[in-house]
BALO-662483 format. One record per residue (C-alpha): x, y, z; residue in one letter. Coordinates in steps of 0.05 Angstrom, whole numbers, plus 32768, in hexadecimal, padded with zeros to 4 digits. Example, Ala and Ser with C-alpha at 12.3 -4.5 7.8 and 13.67 -1.06 7.14 Angstrom:
<torkols>
<torkol c1="80F6" c2="7FA6" c3="809C" residu="A"/>
<torkol c1="8111" c2="7FEB" c3="808F" residu="S"/>
</torkols>
This chain:
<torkols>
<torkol c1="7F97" c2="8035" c3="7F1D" residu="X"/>
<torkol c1="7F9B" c2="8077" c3="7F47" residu="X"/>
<torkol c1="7FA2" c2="8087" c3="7F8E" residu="X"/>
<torkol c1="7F5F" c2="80A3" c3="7F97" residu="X"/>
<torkol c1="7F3D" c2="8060" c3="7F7E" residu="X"/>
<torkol c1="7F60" c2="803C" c3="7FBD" residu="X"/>
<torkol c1="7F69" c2="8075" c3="7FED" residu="X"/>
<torkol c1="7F3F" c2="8075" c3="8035" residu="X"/>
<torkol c1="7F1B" c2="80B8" c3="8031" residu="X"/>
<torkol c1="7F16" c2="80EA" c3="805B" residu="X"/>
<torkol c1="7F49" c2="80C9" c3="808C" residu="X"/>
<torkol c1="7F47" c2="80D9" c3="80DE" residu="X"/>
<torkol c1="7F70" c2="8116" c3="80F5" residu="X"/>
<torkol c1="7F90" c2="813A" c3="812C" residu="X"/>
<torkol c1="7FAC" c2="8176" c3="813A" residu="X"/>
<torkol c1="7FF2" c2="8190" c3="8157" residu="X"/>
<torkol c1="7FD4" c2="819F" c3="819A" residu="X"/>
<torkol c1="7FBC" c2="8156" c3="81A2" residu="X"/>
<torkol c1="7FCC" c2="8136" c3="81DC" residu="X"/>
<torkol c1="7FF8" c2="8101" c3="81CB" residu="X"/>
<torkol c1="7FCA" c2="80CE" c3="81F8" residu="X"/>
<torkol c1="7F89" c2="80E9" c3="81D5" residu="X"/>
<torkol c1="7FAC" c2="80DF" c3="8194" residu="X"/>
<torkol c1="7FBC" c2="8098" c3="81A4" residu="X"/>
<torkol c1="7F77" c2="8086" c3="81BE" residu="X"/>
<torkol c1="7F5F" c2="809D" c3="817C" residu="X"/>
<torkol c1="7F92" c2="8069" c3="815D" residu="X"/>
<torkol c1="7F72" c2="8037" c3="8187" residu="X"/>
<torkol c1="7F2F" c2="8041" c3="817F" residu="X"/>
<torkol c1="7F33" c2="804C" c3="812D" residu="X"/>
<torkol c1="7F5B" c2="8009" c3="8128" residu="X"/>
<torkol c1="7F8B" c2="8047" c3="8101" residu="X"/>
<torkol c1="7FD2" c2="803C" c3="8107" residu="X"/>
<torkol c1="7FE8" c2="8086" c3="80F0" residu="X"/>
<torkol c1="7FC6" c2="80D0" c3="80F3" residu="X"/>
<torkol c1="7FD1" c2="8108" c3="80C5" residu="X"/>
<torkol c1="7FDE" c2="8149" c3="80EE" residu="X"/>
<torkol c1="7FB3" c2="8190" c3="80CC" residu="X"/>
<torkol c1="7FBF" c2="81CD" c3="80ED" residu="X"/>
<torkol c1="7F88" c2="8207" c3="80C9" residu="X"/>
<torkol c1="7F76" c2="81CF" c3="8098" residu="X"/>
<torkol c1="7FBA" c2="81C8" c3="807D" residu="X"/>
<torkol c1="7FDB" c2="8183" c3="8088" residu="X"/>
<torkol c1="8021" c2="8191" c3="80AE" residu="X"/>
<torkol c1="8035" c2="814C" c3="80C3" residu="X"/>
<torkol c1="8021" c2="8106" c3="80D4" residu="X"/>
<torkol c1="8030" c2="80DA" c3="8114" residu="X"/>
<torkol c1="8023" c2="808D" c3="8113" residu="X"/>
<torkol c1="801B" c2="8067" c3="815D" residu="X"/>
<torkol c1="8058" c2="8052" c3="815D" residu="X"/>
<torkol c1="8070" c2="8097" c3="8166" residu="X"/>
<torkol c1="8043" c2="80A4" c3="8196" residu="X"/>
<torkol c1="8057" c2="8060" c3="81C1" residu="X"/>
<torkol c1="8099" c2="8075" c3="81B8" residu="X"/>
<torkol c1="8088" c2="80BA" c3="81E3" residu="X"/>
<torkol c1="806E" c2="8095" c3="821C" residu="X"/>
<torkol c1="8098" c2="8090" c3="825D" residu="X"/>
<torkol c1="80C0" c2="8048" c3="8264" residu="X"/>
<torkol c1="8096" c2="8021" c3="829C" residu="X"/>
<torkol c1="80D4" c2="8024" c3="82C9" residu="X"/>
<torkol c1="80CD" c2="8067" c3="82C7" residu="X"/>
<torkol c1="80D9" c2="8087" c3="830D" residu="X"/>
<torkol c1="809F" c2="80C4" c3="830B" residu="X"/>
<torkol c1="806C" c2="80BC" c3="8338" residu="X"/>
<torkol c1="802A" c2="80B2" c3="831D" residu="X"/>
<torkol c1="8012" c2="80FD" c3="8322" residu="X"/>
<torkol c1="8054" c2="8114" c3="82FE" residu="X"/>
<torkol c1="804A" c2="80DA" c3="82CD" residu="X"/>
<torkol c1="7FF9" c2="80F2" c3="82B8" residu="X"/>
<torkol c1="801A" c2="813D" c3="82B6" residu="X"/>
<torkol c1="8052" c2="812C" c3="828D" residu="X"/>
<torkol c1="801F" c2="810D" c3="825D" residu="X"/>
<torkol c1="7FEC" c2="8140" c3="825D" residu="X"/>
<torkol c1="8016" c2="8177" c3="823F" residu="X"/>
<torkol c1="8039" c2="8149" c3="8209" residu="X"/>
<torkol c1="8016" c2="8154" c3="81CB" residu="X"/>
<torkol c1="8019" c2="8136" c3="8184" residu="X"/>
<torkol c1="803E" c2="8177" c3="8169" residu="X"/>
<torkol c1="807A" c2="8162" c3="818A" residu="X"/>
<torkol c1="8077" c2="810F" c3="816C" residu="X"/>
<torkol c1="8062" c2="811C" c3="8126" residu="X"/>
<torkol c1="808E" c2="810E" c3="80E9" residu="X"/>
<torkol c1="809E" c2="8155" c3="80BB" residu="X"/>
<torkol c1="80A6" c2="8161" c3="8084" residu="X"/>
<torkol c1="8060" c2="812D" c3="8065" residu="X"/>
<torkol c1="806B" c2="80FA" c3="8033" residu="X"/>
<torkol c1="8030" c2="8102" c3="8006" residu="X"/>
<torkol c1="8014" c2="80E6" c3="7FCD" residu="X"/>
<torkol c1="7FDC" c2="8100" c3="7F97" residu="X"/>
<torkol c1="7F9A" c2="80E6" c3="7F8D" residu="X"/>
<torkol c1="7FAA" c2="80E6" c3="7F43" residu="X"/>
<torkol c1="7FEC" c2="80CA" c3="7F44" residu="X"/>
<torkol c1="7FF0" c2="8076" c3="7F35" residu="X"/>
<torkol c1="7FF2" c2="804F" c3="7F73" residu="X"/>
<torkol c1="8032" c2="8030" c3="7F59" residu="X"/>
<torkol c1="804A" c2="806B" c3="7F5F" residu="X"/>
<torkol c1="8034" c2="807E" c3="7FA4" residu="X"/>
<torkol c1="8049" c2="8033" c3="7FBF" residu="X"/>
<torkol c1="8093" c2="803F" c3="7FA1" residu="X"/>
<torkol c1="8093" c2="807E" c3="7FCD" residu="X"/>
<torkol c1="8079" c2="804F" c3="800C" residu="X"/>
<torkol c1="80B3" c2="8020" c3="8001" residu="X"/>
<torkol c1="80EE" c2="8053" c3="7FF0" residu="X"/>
<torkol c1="80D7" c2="807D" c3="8032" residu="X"/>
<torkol c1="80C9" c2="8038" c3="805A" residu="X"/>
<torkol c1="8088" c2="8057" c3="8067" residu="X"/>
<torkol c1="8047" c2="8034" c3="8071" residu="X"/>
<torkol c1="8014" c2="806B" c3="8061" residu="X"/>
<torkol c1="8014" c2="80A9" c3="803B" residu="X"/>
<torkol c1="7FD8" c2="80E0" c3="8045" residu="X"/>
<torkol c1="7FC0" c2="80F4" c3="7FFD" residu="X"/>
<torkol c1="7FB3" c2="8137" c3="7FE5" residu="X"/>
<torkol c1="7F81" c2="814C" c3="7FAE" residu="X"/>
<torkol c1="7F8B" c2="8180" c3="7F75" residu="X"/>
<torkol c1="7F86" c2="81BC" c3="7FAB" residu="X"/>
<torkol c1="7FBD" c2="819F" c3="7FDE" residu="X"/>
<torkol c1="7F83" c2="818E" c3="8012" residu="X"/>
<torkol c1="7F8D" c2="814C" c3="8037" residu="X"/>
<torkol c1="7F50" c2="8120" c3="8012" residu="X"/>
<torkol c1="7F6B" c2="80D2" c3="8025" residu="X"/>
<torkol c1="7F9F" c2="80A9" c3="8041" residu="X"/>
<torkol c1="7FC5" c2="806C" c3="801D" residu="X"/>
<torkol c1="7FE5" c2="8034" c3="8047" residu="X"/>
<torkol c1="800D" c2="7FF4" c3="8036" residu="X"/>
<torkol c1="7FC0" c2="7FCD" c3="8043" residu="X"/>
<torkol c1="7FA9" c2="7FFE" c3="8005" residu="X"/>
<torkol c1="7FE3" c2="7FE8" c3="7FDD" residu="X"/>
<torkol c1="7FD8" c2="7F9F" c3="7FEA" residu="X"/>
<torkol c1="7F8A" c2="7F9E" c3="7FDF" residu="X"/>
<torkol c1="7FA1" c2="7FC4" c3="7F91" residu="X"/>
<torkol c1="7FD9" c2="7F88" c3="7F8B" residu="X"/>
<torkol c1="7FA6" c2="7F57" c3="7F98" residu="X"/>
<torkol c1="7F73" c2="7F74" c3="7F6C" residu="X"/>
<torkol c1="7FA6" c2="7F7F" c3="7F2B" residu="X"/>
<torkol c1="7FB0" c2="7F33" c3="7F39" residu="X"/>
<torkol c1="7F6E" c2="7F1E" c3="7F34" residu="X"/>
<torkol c1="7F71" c2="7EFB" c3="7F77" residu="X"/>
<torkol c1="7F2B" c2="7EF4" c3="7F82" residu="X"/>
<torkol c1="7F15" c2="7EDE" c3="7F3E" residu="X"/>
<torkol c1="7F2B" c2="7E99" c3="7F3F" residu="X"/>
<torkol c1="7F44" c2="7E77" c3="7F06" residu="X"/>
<torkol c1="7F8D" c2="7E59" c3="7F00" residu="X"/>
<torkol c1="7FD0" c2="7E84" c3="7F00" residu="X"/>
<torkol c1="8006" c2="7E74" c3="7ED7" residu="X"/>
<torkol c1="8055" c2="7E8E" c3="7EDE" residu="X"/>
<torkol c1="8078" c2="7E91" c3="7E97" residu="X"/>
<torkol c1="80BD" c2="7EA4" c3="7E88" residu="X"/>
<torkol c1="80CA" c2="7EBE" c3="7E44" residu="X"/>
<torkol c1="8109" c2="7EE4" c3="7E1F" residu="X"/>
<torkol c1="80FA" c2="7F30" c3="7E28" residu="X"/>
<torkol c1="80EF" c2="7F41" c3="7DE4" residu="X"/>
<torkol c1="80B8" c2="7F5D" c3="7DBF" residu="X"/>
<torkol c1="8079" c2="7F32" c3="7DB1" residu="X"/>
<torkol c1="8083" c2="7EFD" c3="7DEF" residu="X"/>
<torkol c1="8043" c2="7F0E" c3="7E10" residu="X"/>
<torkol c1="8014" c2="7F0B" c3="7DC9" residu="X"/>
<torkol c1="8034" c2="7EC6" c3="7DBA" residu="X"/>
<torkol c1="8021" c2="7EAD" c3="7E05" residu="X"/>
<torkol c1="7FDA" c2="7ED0" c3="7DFB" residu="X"/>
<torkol c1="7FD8" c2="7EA2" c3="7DC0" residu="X"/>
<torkol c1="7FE9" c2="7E65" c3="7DEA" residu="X"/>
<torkol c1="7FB5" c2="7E78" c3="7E1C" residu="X"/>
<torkol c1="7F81" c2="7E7D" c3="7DF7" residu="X"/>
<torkol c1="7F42" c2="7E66" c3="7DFF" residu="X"/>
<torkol c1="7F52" c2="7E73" c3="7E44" residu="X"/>
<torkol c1="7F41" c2="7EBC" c3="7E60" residu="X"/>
<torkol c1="7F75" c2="7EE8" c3="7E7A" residu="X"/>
<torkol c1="7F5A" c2="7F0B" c3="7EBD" residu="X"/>
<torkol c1="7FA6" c2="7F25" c3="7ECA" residu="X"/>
<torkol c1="7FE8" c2="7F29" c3="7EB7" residu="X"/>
<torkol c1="8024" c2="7F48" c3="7EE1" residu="X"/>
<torkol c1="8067" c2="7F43" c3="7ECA" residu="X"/>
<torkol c1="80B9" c2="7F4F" c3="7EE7" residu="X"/>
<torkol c1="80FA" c2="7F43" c3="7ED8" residu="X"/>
<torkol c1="810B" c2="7EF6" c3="7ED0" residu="X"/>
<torkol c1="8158" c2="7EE6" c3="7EC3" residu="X"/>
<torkol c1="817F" c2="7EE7" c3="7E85" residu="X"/>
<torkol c1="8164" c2="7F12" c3="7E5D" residu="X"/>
<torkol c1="811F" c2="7EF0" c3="7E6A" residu="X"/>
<torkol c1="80D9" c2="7F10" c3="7E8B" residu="X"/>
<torkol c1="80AE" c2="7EE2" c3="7EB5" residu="X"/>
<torkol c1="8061" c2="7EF3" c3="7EAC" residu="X"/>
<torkol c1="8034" c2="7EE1" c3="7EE6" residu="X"/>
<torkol c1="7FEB" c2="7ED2" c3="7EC6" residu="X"/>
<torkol c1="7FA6" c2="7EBA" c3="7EE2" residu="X"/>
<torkol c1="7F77" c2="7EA0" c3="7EB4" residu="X"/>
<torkol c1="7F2E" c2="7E87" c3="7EAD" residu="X"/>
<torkol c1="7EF7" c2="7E68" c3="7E81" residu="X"/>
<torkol c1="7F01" c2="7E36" c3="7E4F" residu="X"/>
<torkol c1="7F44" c2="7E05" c3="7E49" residu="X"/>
<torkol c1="7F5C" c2="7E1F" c3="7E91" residu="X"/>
<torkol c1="7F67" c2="7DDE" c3="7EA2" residu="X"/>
<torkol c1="7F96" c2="7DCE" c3="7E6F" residu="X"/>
<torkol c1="7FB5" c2="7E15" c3="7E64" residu="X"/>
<torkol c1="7FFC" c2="7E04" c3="7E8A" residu="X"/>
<torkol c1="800A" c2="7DCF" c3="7E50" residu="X"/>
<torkol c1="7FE7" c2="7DF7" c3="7E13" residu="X"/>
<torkol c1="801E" c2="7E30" c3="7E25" residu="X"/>
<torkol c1="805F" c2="7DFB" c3="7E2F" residu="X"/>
<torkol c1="8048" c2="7DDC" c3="7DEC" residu="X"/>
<torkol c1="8050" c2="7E24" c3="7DD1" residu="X"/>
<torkol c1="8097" c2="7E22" c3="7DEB" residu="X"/>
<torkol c1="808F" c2="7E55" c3="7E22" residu="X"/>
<torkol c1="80AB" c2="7E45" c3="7E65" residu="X"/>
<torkol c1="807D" c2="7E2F" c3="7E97" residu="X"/>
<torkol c1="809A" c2="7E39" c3="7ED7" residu="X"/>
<torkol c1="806B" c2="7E19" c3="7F06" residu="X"/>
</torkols>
């Protein structure tokens, strides 16, 4: 699963000279929530509306209205966005790109094909759409929670006990004492009986 397959292409831009009230009206009208800044076609920076928000004079502000439109006409995005970019690859796995979101507490990355050119963006709603997805959300079916020791050969003895049931997805992490806990949604035939074909199998059913 790669960045590119979940990227929005081709993503809105501005530029350094933007006004910083043209840039947020942008925001506003795109439903957007963050802008990637190119300067000659190369990507420089990024600035999100909260930045931009965070420029704008405090309403108790004591400029008078002509000092106030002034003040705001010659503030431009150059001097909001965030430098150096957090990017991520079109090629690289999305796991790998959402790690980088949550270690930089970041909630969109602009993505960069083979060349270095700016070719997508990837937010936290692109990461949760591919969660959903691996999980089979919208395929229906029943999901199951096991715990087993994390040894070799856990998850064919389980695909054993599953059967004739269909496995649409498995995800897995770390249970607890020395044990994995395998999160599974299944389909077809036996579903309705699949919790107690696995605990007769002595795997741990956990809900």
């Amino acid at each position: 699963m790669l960045v590119r397959d979940w990227m929005t292409r081709d993503p809105v831009t501005v530029t350094p000279s933007t006004p910083v009230m043209e840039a947020l009206k942008t925001l506003k009208d795109g439903n957007f929530r963050r802008l990637p800044v190119m300067d000659k076609g190369k990507l420089i920076g990024i600035t999100t509306r909260k930045d931009l928000k965070d420029a704008m004079p405090s309403k108790a502000t004591t400029l008078s209205v002509w000092e106030l439109n002034y003040l705001l006409s010659k503030l431009t995005v150059a001097e909001m966005m965030a430098r150096p970019v957090i990017t991520a690859a079109e090629g690289e796995y999305m796991e790998d790109a959402a790690l980088r979101m949550q270690e930089h507490h970041v909630g969109g990355l602009p993505v960069l094909d083979d060349s270095g050119k700016l070719s997508g963006i990837i937010t936290t709603m692109d990461v949760l759409r591919a969660f959903t997805e691996i999980l089979g959300m919208r395929e229906g079916g029943a999901r199951i929670t096991l715990e087993m020791p994390d040894t070799p050969g856990s998850l064919e003895k389980a695909t054993r006990a599953i059967a004739p049931s269909n496995i649409i997805s498995v995800a897995t992490y770390d249970g607890r004492d020395g044990h994995r806990r395998f999160v599974m949604r299944v389909s077809g035939e036996g579903t309705e009986d699949v919790r107690q074909r696995v605990r007769d199998s002595g795997i741990t059913v956990l809900e």
